[in-house]
N, C-alpha and C positions, 0 to 999 in steps of 0.2 A: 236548099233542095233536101226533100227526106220523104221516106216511106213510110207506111203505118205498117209497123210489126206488131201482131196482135195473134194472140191464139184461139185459134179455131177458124182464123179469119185470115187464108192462105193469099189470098188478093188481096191486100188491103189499098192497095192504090197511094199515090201521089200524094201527101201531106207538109208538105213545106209552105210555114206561114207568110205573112207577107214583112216587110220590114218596118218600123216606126219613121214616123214622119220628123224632121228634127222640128227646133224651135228656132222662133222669130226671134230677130233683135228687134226691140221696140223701146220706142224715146218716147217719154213721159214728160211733160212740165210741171212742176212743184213752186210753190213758195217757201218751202221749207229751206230751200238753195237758194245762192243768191250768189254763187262765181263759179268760171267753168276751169274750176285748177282741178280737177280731179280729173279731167280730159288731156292736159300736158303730162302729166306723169305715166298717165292710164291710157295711154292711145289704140289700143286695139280692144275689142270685145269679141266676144264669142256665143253662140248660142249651145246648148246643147245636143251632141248627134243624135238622133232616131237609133234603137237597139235594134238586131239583127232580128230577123222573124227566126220562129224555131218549129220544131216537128208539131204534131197534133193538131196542125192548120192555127199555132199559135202567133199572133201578129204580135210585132217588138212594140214595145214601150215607143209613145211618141221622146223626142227631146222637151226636156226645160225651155220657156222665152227666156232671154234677158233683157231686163227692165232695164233702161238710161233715163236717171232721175237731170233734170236739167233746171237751171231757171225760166222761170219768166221770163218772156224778151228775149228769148234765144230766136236765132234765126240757124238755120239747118240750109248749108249748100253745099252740092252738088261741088266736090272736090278739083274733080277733072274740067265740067264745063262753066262752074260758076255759076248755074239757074242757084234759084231762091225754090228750095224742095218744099219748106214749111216753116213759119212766122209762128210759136209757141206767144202769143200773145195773152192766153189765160192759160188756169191752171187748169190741171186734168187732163191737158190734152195728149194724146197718145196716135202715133206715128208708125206702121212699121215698117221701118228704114232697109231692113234686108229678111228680104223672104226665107223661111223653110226649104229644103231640098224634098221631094218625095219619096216615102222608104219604097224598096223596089217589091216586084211579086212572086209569090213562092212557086214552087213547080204545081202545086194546086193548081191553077189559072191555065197551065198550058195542056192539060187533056183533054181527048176526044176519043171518040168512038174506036178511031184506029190508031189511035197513038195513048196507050193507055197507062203509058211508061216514064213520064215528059223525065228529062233529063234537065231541060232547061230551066232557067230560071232569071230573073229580071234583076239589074242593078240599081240601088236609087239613084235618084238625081242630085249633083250638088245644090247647096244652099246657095243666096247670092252674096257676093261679095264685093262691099261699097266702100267707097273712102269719102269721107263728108271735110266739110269745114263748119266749126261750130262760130256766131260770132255775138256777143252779147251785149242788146242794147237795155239799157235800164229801165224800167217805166216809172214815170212821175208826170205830175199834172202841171207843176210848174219847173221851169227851166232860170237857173241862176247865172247872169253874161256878166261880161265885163273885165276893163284891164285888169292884171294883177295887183294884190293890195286894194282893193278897193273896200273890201269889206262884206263879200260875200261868204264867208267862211263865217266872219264872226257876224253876221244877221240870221245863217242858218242855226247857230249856237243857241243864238237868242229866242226863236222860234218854235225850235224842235230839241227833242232829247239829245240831236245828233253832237259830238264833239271832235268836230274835225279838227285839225293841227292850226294853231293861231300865231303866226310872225309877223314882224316887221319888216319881212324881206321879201320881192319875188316866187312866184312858184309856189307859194308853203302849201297849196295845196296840187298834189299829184296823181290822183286818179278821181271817178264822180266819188261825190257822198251823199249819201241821202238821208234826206229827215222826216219824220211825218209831224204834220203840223194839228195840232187838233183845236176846235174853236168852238165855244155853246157848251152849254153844262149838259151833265149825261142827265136825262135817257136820250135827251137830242141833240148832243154833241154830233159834230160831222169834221172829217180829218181831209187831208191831201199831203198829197209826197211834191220834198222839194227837193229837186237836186243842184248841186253845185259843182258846176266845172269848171275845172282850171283855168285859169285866168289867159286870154287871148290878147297879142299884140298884132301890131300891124305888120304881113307878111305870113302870118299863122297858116294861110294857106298854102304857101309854097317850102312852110317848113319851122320858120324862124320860132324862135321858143319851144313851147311843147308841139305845136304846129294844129291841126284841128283833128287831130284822131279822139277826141272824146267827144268832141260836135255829134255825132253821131245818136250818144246816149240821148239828146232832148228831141230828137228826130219827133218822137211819138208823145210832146210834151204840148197839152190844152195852150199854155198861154207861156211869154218868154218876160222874164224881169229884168231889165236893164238897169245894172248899177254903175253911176257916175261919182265917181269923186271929186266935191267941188270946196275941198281945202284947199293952201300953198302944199302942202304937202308931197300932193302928186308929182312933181315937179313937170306938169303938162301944162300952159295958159290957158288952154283953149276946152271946156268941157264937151262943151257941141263938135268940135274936131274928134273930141275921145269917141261919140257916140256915131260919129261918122265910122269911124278908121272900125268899129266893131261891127258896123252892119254889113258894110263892105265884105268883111270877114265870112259873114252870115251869109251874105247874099252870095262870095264864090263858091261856097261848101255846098250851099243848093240845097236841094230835098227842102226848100218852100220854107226853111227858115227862116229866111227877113220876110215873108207875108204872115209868119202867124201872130197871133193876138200879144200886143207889149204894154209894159207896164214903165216910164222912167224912173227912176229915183234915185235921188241929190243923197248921198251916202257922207258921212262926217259932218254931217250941218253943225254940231257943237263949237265948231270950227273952219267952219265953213265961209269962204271966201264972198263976200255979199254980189262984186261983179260977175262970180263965174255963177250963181247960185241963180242972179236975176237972167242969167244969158243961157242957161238952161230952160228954167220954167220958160219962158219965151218960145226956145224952139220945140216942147214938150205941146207949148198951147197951140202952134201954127200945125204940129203935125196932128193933134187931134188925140194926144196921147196921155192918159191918166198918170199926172204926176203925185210924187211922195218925195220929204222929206224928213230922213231919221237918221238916227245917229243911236249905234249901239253900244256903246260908250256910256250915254245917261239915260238912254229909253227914250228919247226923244221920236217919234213918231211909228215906232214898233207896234204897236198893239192894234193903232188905224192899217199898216200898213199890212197887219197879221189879218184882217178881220176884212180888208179890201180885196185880197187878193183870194180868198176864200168865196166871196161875192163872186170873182169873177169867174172862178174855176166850175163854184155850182149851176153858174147861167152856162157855160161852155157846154157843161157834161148834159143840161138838160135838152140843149142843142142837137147835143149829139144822139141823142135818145130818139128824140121826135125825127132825127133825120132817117 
């Protein structure tokens, strides 16, 4: 609320600006990011207020937006009811998750003919205020399955720059990894992202081992690799049992994992057990299923296998295009 005091100018009437509008929170997707740990530490954001309006019918400063840089693959939901708000599936994409408040209006706005005096004057509006769940699925074109140990870790080594952790025990890999694989010499070289997740046992869905909370990351993966281990080594007889016990896996988790496109392949062939190797390709050929075997170990069928699955990722996507 304010006057115009001005000399010579004994009326001057009602002069109170209006107030500034605040600023949006707005969620961005980036590639530059690639994990949402700056959201566990950093759980609230703020936008900035709108400035008060001031005399000379001068309106406040709007607020600053804040920008939420996020990865790829994020999914943005609704805290309270659990909807799915928004799927950041490319980059760029921008969101605004909680609206501005309106700055309010100055006694300017409330004269009239008989009221030439306004006293009154308008307060803003609060901004909105949301509480999200961020949850983040990884994108890749191929998807790495299979018990533990089998040698998904050290096939994605051999493939891609990536260096995930390499033992001889259970578990050794604990969250996805991802690798990009590249294939053809530049200028026409062409790439795709592998990822590899943790190695799944029978029960995974209702908890046993790491359980399937990383199933989730190949959700949005063109085609799925099924790796078998068909040494003594496994200490499992059966490889066709192992390939069962993991679909099943696939097939509770849902979200149309065991119908997407699969690939078999006999993983430690250097060493490889000749009964379990020919009782594989068998159930590979009955179900119709593109088999490999290699061994990362001497390179034994790495480079078909690199240059197969490349094939099959660029028919997928061309699929996906025309559809």
């Amino acid at each position: 609320m304010a006057f115009r005091r001005e000399k010579f100018v004994p009326r001057g009437g009602p002069s109170g600006g209006d107030g500034g509008r605040g600023g949006d929170v707005v969620m961005e997707s980036t590639q530059r990011h690639n994990t949402l740990m700056y959201y566990r530490f950093n759980p609230e954001h703020k936008a900035e207020r709108g400035e008060h309006g001031m005399g000379s019918n001068c309106t406040g400063r709007e607020g600053k937006d804040v920008v939420l840089k996020v990865p790829v693959g994020t999914q943005l939901y609704d805290a309270e009811t659990g909807e799915l708000v928004h799927d950041f599936a490319k980059p760029d994409e921008r969101v605004v998750i909680a609206k501005a408040g309106r700055g309010g209006r100055g006694n300017q706005h409330f004269a009239t003919s008989t009221h030439q005096a306004p006293r009154e004057h308008e307060l803003g509006r609060p901004g909105e205020e949301r509480a999200y769940r961020l949850e983040l699925k990884v994108l890749a074109d191929v998807g790495l399955v299979g018990y533990p140990n089998v040698g998904k870790s050290t096939l994605i080594s051999r493939i891609s720059a990536a260096k995930p952790k390499i033992a001889d025990y259970p578990f050794t890999t604990l969250e996805p990894q991802l690798g990009v694989v590249q294939i053809g010499e530049a200028p026409f070289e062409e790439s795709y992202v592998v990822a590899d997740i943790p190695g799944l046992i029978e029960g995974a869905h209702n908890g046993a081992g790491l359980g399937v909370q990383f199933l989730r990351h190949i959700e949005r993966t063109r085609i799925l690799v099924h790796l078998v281990d068909v040494s003594d080594g496994s200490g499992r007889p059966d490889p066709v049992e192992d390939f069962k016990v993991i679909m099943n896996e696939l097939e509770s988790f849902g979200h149309g994992l065991a119908e997407k496109p699969m690939m078999v392949v006999a993983s430690k062939a250097d060493v490889a057990n000749p009964d379990k190797l020919k009782k594989l390709r068998a159930m590979a050929k009955r179900k119709k299923l593109e088999f490999h075997e290699i061994s990362a170990v001497t390179g034994l069928g790495i480079e078909a296998l690199k240059y197969a699955i490349g094939a099959r990722v660029k028919e997928l996507r061309e699929v996906a295009v025309v559809a």
